[in-house]
Predicted model as a PDB file, atoms N, CA, C, CB and O in Angstrom, pLDDT in the B-factor column:
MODEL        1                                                                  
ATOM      1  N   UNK A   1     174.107  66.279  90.207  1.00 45.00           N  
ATOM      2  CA  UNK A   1     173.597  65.431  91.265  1.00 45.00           C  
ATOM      3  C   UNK A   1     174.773  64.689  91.886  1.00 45.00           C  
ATOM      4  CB  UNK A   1     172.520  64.440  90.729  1.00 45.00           C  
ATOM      5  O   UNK A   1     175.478  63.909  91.246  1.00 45.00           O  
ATOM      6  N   UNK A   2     174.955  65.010  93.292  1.00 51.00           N  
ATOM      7  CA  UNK A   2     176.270  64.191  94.041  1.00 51.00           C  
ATOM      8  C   UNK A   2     175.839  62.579  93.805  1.00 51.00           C  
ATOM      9  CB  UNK A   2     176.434  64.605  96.035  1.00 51.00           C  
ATOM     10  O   UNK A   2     174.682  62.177  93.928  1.00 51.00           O  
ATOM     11  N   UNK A   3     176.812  61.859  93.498  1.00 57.00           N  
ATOM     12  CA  UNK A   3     176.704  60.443  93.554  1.00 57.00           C  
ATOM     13  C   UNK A   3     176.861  59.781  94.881  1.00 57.00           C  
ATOM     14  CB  UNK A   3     177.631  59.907  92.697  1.00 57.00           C  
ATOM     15  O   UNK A   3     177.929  59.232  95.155  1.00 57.00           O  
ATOM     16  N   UNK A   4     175.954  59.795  95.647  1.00 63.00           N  
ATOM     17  CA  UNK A   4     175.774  59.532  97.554  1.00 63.00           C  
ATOM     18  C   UNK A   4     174.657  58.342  97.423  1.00 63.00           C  
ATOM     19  CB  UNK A   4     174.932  61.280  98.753  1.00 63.00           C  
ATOM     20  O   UNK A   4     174.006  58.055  98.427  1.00 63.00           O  
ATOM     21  N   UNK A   5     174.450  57.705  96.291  1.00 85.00           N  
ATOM     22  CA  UNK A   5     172.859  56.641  96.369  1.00 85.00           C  
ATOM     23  C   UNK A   5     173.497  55.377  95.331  1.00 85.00           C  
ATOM     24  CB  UNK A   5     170.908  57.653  95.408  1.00 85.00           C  
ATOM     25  O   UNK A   5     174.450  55.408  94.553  1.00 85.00           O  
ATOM     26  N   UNK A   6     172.715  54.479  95.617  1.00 93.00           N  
ATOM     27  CA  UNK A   6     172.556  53.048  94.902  1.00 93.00           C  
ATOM     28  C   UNK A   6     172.398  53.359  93.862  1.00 93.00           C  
ATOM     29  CB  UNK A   6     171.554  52.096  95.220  1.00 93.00           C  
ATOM     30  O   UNK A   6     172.353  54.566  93.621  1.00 93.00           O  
ATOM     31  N   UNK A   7     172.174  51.946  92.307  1.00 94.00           N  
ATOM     32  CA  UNK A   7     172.144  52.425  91.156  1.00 94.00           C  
ATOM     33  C   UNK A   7     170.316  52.373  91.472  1.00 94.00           C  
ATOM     34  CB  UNK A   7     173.062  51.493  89.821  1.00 94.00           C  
ATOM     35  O   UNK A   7     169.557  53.280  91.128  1.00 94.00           O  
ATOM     36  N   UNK A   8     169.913  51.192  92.139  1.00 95.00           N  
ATOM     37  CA  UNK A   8     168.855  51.341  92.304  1.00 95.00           C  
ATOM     38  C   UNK A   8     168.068  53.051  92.613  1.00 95.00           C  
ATOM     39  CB  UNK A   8     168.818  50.385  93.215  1.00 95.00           C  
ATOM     40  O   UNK A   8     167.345  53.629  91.802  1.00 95.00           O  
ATOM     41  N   UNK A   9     168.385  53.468  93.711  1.00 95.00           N  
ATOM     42  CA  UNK A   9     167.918  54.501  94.123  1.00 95.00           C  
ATOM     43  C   UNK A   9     168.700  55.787  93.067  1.00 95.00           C  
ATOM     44  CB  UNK A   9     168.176  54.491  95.749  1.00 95.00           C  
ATOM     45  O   UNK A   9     168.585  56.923  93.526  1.00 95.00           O  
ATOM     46  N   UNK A  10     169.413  55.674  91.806  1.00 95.00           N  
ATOM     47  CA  UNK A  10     169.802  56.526  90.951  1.00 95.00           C  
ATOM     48  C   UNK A  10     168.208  56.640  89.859  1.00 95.00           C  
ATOM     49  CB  UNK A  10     171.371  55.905  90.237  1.00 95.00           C  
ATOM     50  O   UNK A  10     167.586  57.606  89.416  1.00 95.00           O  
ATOM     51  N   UNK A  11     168.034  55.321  89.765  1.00 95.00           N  
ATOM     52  CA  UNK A  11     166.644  54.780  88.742  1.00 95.00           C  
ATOM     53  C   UNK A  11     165.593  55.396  89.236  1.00 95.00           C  
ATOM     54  CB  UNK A  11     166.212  53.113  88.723  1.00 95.00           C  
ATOM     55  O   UNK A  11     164.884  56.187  88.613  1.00 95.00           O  
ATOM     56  N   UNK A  12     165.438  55.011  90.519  1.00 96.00           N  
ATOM     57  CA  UNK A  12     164.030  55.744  90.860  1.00 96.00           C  
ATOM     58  C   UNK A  12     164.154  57.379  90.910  1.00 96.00           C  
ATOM     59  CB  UNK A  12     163.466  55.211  92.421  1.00 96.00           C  
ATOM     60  O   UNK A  12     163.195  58.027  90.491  1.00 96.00           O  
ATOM     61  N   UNK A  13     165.097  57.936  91.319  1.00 96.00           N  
ATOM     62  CA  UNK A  13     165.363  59.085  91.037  1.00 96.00           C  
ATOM     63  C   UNK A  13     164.814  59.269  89.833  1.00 96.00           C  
ATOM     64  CB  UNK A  13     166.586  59.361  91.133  1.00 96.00           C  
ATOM     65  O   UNK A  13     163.664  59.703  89.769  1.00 96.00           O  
ATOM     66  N   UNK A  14     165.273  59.082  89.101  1.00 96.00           N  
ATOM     67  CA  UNK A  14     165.213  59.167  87.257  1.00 96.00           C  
ATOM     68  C   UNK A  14     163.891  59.396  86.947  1.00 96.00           C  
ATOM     69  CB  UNK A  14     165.663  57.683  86.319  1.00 96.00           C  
ATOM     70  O   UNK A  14     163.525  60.431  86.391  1.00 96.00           O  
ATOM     71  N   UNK A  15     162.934  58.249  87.358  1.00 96.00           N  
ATOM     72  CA  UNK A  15     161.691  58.147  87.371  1.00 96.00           C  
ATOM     73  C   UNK A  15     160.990  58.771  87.706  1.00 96.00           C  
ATOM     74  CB  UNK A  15     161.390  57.514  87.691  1.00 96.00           C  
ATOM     75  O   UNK A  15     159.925  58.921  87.106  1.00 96.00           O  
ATOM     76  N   UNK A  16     161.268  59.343  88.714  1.00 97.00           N  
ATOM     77  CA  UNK A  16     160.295  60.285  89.540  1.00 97.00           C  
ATOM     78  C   UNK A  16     160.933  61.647  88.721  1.00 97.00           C  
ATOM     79  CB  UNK A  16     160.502  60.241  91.574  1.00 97.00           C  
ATOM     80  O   UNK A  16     160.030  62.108  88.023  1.00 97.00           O  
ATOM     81  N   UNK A  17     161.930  62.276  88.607  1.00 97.00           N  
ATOM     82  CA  UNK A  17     162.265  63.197  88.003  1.00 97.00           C  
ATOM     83  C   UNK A  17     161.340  63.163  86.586  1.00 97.00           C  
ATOM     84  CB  UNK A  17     163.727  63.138  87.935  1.00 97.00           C  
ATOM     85  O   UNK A  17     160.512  64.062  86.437  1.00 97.00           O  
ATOM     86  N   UNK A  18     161.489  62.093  85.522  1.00 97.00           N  
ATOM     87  CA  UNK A  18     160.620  62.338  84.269  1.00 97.00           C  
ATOM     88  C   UNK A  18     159.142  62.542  84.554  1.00 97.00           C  
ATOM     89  CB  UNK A  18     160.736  61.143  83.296  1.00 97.00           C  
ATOM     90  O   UNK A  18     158.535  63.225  83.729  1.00 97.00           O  
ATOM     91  N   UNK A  19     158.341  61.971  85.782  1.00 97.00           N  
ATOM     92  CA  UNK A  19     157.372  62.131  86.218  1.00 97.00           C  
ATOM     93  C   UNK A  19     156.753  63.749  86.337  1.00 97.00           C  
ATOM     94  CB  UNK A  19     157.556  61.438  87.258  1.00 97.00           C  
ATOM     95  O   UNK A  19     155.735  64.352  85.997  1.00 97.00           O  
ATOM     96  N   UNK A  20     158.070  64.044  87.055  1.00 97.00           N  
ATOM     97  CA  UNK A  20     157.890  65.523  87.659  1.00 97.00           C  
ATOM     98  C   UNK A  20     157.461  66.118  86.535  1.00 97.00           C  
ATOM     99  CB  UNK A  20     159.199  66.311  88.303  1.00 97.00           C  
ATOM    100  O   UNK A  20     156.380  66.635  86.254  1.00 97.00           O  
ATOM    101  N   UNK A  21     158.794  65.926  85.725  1.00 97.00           N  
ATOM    102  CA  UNK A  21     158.785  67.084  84.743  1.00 97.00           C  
ATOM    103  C   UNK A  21     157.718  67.029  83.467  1.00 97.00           C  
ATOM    104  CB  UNK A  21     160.250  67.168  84.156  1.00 97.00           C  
ATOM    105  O   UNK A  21     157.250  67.945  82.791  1.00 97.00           O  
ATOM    106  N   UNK A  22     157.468  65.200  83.390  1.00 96.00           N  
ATOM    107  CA  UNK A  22     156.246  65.539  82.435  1.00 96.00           C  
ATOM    108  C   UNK A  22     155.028  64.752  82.896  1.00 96.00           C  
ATOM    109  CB  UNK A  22     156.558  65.152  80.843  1.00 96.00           C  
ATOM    110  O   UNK A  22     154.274  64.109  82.165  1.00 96.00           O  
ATOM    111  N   UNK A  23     154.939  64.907  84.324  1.00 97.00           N  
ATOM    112  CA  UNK A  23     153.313  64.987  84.487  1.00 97.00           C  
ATOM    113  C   UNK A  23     152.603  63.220  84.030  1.00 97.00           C  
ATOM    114  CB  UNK A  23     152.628  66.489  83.119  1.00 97.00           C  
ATOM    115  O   UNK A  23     151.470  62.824  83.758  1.00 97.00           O  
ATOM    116  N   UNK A  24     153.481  62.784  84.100  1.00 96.00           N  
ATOM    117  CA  UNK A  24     152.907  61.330  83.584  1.00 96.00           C  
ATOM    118  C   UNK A  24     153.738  60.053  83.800  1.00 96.00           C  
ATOM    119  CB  UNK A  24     152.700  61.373  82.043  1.00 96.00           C  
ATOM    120  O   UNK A  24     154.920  60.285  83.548  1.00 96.00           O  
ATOM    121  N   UNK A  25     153.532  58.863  84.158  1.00 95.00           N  
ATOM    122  CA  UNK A  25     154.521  57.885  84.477  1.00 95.00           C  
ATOM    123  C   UNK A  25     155.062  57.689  82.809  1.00 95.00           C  
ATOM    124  CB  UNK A  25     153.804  56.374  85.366  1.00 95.00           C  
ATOM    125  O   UNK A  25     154.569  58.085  81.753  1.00 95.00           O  
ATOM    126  N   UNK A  26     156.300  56.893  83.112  1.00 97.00           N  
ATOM    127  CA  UNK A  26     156.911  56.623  82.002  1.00 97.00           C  
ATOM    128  C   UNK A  26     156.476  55.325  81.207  1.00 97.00           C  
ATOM    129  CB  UNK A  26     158.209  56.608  82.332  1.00 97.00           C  
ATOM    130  O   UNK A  26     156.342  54.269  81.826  1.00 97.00           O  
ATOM    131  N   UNK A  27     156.212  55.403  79.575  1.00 97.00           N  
ATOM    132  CA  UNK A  27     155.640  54.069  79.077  1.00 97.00           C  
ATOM    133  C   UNK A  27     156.731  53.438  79.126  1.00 97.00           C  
ATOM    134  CB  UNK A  27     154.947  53.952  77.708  1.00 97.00           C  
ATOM    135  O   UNK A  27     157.777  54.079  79.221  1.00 97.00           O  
ATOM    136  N   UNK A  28     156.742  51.977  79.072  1.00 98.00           N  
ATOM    137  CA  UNK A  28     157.869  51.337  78.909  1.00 98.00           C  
ATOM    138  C   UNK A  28     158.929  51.389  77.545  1.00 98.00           C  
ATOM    139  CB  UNK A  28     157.422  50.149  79.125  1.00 98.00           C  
ATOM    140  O   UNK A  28     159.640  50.384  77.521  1.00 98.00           O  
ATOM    141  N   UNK A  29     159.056  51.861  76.981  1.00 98.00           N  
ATOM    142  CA  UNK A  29     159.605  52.517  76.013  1.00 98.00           C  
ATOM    143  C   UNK A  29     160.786  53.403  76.758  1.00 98.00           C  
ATOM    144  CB  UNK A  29     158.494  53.316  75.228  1.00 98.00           C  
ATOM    145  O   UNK A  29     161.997  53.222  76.882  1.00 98.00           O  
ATOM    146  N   UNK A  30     159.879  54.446  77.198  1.00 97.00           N  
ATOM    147  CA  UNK A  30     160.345  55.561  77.958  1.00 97.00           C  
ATOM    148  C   UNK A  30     161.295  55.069  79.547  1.00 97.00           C  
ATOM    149  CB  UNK A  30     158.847  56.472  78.280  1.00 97.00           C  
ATOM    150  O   UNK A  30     162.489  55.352  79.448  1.00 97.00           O  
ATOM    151  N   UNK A  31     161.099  54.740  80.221  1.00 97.00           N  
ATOM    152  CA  UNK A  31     161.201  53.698  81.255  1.00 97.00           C  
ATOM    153  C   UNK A  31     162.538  53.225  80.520  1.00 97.00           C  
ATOM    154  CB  UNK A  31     159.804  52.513  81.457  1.00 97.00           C  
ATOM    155  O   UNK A  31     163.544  53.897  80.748  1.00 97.00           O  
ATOM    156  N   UNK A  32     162.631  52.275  79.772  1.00 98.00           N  
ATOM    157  CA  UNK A  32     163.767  51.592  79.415  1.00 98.00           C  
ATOM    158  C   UNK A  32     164.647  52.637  79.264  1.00 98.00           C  
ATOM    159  CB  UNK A  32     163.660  50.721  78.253  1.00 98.00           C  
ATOM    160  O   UNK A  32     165.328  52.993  80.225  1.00 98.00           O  
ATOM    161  N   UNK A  33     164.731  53.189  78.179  1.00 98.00           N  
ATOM    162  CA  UNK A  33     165.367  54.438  77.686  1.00 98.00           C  
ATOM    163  C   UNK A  33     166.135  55.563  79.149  1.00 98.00           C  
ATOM    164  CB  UNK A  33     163.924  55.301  76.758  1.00 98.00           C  
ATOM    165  O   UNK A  33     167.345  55.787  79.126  1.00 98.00           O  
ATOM    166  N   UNK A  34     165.353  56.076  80.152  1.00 97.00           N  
ATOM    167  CA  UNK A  34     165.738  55.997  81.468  1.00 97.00           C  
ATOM    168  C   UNK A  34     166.541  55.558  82.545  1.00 97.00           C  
ATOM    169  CB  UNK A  34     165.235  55.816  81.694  1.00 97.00           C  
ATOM    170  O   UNK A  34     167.183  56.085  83.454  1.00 97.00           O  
ATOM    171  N   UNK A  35     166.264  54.301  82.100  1.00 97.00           N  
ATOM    172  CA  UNK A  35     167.267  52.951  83.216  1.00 97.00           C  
ATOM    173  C   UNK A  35     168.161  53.089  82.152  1.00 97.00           C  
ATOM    174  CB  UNK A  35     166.607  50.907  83.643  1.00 97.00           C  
ATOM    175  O   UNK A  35     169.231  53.577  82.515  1.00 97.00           O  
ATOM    176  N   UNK A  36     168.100  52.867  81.151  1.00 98.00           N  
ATOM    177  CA  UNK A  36     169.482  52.693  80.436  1.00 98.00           C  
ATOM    178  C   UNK A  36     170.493  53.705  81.000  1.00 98.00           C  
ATOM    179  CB  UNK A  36     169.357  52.923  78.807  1.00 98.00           C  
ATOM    180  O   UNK A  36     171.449  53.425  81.724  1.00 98.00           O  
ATOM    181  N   UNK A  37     170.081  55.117  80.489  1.00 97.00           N  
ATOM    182  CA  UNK A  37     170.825  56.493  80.527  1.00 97.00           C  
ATOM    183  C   UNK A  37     170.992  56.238  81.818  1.00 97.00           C  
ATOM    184  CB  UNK A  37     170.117  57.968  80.094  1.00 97.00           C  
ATOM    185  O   UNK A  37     172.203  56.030  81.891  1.00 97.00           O  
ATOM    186  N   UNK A  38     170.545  56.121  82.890  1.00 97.00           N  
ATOM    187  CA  UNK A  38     170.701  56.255  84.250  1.00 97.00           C  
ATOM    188  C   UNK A  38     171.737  55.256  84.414  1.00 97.00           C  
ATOM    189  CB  UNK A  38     169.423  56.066  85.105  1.00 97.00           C  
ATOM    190  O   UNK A  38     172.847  55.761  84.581  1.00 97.00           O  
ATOM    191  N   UNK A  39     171.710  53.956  84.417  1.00 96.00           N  
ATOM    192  CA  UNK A  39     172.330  53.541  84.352  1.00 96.00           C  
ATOM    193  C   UNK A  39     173.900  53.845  84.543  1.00 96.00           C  
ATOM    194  CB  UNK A  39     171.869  53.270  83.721  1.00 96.00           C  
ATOM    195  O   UNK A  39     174.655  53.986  85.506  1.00 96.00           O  
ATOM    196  N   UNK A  40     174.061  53.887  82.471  1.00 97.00           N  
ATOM    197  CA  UNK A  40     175.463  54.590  82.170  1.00 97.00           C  
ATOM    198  C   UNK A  40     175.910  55.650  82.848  1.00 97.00           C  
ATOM    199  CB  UNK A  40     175.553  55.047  80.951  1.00 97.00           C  
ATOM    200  O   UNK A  40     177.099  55.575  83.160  1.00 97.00           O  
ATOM    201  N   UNK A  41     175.459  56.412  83.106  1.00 95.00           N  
ATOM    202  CA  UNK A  41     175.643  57.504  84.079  1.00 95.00           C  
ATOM    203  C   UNK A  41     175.978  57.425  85.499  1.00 95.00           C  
ATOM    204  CB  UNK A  41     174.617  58.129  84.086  1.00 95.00           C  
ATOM    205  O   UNK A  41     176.812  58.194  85.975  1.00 95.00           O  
ATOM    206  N   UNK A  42     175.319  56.454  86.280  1.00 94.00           N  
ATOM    207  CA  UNK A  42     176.134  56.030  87.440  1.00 94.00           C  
ATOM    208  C   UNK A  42     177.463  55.191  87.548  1.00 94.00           C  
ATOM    209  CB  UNK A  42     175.339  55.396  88.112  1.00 94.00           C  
ATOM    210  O   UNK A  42     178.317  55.489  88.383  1.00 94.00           O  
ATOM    211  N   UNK A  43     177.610  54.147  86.690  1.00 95.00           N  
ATOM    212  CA  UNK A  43     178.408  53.503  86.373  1.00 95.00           C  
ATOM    213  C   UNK A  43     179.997  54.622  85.807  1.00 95.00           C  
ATOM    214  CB  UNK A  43     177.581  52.561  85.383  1.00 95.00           C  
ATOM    215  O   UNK A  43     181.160  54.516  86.196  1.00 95.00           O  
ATOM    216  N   UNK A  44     179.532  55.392  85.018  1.00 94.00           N  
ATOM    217  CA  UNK A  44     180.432  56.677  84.369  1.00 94.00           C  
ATOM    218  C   UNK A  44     181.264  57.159  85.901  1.00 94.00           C  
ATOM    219  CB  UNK A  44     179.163  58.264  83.543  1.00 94.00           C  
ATOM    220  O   UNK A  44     182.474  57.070  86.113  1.00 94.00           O  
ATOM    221  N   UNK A  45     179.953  57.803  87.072  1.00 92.00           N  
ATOM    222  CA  UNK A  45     180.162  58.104  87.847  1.00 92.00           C  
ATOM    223  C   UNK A  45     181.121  57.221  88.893  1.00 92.00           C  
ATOM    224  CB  UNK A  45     179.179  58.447  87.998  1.00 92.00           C  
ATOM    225  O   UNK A  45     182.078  57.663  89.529  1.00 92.00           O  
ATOM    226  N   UNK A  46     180.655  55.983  88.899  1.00 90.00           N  
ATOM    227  CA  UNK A  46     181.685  54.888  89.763  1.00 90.00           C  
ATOM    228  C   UNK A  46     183.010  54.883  89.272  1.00 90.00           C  
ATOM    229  CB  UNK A  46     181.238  53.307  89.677  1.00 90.00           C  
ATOM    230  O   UNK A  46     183.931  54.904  90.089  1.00 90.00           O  
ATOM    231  N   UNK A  47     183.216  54.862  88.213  1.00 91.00           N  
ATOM    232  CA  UNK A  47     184.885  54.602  87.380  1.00 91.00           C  
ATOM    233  C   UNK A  47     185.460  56.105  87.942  1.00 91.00           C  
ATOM    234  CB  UNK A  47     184.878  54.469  85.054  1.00 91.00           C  
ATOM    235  O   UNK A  47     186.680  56.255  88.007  1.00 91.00           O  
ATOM    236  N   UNK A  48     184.569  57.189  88.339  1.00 90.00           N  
ATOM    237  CA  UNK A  48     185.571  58.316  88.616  1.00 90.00           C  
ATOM    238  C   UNK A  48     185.941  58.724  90.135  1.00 90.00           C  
ATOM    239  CB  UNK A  48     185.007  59.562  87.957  1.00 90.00           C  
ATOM    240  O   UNK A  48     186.738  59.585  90.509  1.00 90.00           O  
ATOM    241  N   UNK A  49     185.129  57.854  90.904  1.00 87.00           N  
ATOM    242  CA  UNK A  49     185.390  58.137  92.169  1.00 87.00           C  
ATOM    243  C   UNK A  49     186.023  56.811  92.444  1.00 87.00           C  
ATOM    244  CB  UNK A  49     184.175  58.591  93.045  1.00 87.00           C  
ATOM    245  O   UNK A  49     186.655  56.720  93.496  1.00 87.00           O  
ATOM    246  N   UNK A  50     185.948  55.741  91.637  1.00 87.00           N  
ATOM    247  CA  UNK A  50     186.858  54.630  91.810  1.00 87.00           C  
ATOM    248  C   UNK A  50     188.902  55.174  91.379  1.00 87.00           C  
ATOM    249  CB  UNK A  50     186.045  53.270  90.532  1.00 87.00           C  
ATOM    250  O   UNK A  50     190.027  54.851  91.758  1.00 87.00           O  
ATOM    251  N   UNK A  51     188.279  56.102  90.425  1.00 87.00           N  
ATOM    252  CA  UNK A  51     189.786  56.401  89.775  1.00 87.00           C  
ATOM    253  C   UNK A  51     190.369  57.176  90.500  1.00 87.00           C  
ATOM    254  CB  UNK A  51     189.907  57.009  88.434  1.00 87.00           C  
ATOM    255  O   UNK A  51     191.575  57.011  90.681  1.00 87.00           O  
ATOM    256  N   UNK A  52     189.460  58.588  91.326  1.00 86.00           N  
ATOM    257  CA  UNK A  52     189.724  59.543  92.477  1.00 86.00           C  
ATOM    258  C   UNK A  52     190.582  58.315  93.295  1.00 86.00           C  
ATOM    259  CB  UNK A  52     188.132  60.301  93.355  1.00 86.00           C  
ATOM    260  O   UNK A  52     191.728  58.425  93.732  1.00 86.00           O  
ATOM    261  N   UNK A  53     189.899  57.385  93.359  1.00 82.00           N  
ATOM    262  CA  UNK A  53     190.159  57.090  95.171  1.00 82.00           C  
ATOM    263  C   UNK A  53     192.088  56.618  94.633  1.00 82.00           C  
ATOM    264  CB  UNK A  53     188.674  55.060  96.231  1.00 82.00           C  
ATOM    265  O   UNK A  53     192.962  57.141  95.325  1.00 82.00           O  
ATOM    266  N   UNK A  54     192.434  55.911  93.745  1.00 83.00           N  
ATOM    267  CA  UNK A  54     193.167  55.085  93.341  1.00 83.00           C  
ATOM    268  C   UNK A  54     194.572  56.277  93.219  1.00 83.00           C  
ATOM    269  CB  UNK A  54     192.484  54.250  91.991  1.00 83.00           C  
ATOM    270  O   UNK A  54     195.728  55.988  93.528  1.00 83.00           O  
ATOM    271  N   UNK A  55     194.152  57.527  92.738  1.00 81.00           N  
ATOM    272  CA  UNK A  55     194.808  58.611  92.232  1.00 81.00           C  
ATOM    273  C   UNK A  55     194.497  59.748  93.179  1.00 81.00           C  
ATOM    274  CB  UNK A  55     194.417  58.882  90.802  1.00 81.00           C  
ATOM    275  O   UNK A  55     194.195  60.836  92.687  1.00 81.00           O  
ATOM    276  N   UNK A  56     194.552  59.564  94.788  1.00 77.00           N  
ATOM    277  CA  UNK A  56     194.432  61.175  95.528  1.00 77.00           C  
ATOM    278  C   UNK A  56     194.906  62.151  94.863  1.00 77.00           C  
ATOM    279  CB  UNK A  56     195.152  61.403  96.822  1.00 77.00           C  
ATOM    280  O   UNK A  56     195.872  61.959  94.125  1.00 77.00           O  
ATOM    281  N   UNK A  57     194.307  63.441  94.990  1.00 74.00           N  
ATOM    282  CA  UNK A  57     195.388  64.446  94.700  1.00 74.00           C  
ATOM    283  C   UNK A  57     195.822  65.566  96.112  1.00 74.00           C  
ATOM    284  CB  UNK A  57     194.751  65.374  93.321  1.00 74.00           C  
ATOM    285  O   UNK A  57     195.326  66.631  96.478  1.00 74.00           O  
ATOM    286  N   UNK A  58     196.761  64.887  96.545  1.00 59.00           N  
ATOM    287  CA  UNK A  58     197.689  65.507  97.758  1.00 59.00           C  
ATOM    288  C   UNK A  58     197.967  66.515  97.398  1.00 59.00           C  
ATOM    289  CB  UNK A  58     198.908  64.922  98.198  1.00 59.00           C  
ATOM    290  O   UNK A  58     198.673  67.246  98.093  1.00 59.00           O  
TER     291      UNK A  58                                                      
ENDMDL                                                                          
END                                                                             
């Protein structure tokens, strides 16, 4: 997934994706567990296009 969205709009992604795939909203359990991973994962994603930008490769 290109990183082109908010962390917000990474979450709802997330959400709607577990939705898709299992047919049911997420309990809050599930939900947390979600935002978390999502989370880390955008953030992962920021440090590397922060590090790209810092480090071109000409």
């Amino acid at each position: 997934m290109p990183h082109t969205h908010t962390k917000a709009e990474a979450i709802h992604d997330a959400i709607e994706g577990y939705q898709a795939a299992y047919h049911h909203v997420p309990d809050a359990h599930e939900k947390a567990r979600l935002i978390s991973d999502t989370v880390k994962q955008w953030e992962h994603e920021e440090v590397e296009i922060l590090h790209a930008a810092d480090h071109p490769q000409n």
